[in-house]
C-alpha positions as a Markdown table, in Angstrom:
| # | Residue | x | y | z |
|---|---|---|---|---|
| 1 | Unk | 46.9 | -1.3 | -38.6 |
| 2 | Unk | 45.1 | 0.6 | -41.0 |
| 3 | Unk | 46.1 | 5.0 | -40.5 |
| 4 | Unk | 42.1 | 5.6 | -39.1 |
| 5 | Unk | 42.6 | 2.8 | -36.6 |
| 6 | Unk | 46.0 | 4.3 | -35.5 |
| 7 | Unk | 44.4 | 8.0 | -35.0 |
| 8 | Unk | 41.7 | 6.5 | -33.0 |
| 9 | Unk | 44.1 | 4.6 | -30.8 |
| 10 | Unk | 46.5 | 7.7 | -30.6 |
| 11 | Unk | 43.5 | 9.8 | -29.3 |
| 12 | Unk | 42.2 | 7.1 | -26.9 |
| 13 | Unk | 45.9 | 7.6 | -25.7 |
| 14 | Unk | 46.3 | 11.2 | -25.4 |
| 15 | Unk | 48.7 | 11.2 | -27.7 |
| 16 | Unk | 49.3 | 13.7 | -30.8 |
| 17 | Unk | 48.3 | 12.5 | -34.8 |
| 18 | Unk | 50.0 | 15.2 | -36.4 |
| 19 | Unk | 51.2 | 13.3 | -39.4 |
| 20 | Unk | 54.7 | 14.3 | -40.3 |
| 21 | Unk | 56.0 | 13.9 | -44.0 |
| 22 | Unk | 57.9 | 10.4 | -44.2 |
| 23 | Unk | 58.6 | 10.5 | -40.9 |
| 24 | Unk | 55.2 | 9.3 | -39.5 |
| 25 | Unk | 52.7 | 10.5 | -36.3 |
| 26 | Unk | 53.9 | 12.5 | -33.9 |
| 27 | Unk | 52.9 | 10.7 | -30.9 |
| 28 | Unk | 53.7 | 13.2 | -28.5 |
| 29 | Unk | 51.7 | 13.7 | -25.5 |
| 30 | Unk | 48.9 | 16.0 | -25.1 |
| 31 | Unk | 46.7 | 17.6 | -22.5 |
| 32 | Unk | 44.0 | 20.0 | -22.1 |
| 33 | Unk | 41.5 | 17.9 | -24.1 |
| 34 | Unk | 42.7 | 19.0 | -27.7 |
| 35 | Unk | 43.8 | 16.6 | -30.1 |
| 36 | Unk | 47.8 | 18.4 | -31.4 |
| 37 | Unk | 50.7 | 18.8 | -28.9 |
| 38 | Unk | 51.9 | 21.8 | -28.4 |
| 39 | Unk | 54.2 | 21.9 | -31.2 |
| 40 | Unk | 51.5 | 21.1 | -33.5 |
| 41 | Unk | 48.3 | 22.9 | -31.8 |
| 42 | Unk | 47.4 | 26.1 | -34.4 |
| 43 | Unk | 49.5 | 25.9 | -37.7 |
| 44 | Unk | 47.2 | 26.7 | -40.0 |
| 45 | Unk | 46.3 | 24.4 | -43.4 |
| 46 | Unk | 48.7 | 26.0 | -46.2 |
| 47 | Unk | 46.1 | 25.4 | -49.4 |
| 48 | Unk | 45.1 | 28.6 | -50.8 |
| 49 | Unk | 42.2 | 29.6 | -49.5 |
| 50 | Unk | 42.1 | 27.8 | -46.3 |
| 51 | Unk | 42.7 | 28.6 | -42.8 |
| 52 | Unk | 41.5 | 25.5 | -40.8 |
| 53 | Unk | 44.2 | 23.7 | -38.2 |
| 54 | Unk | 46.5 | 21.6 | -40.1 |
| 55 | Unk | 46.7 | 17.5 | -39.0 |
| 56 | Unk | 49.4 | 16.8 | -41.3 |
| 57 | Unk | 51.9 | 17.6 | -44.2 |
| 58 | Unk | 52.2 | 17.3 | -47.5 |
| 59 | Unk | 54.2 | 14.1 | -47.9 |
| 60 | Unk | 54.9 | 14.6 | -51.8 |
| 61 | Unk | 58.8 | 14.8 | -52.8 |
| 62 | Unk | 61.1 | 15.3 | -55.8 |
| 63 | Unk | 64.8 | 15.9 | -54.4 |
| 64 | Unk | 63.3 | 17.5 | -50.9 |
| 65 | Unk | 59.9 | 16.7 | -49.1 |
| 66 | Unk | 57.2 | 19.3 | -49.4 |
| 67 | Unk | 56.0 | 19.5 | -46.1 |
| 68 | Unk | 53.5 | 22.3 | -46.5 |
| 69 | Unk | 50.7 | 21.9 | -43.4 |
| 70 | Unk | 47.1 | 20.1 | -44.3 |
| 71 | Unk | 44.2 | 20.3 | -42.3 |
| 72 | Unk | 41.4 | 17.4 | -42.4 |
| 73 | Unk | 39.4 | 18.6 | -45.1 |
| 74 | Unk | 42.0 | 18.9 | -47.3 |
| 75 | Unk | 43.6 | 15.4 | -46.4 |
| 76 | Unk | 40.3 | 13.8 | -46.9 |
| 77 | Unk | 39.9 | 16.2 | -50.5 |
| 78 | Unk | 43.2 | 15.4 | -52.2 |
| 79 | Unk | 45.0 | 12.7 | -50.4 |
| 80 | Unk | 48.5 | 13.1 | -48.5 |
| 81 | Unk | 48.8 | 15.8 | -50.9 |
| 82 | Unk | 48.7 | 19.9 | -50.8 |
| 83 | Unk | 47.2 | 21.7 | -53.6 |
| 84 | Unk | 50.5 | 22.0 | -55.7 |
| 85 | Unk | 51.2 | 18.2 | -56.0 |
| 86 | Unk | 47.8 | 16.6 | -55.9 |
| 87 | Unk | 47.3 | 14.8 | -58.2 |
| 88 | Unk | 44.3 | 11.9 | -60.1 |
| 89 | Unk | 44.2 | 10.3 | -63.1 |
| 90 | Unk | 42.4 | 10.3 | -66.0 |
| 91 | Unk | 42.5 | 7.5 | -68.9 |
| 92 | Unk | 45.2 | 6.0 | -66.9 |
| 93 | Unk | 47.3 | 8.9 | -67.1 |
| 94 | Unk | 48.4 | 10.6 | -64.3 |
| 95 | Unk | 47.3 | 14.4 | -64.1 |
| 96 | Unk | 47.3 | 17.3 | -61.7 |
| 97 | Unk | 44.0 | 17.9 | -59.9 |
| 98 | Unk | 44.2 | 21.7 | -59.8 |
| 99 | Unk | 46.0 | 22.4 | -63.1 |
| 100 | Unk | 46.4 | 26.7 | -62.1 |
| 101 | Unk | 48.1 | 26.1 | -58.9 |
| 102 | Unk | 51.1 | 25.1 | -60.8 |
| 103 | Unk | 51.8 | 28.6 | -62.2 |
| 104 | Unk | 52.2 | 29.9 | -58.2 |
């Protein structure tokens, strides 16, 4: 099942789509008609610049996971990625999206 399908099915279930880094949706269950458990319900997106409710975190790892929060906008902007470690390439070569974030 492809992850859009999943969310859909998670929400049709009451159930949370947090997306945790390797470990996968939370699944918890939720109430009062929002979409996060109560775990997950108000961490804010951790991109520079951006205060919307994260949905996820940044699944990008060297010898640890990242793990920083993203919200949807960000997801859908530069993949499963935060700022820091997105990446795209360019003649086949693999290059950071958002070269000046590296020098944090």
């Amino acid at each position: 099942m492809d992850e859009k399908k999943h969310i859909m099915n998670l929400k049709k279930r009451n159930r949370c789509y947090y997306m945790e880094a390797w470990i996968g949706f939370c699944e918890r269950p939720i109430s009062d008609g929002h979409d996060l458990c109560n775990k997950h319900r108000g961490i804010q997106c951790g991109n520079r610049g951006c205060n919307n409710e994260a949905i996820g975190q940044c699944d990008h790892a060297d010898s640890l996971v990242c793990g920083k929060p993203i919200c949807k906008s960000c997801f859908d902007k530069d993949g499963d990625s935060c700022q820091y470690h997105a990446t795209t390439y360019k003649n086949g070569k693999q290059e950071y999206k958002y070269p000046k974030m590296r020098e944090w």
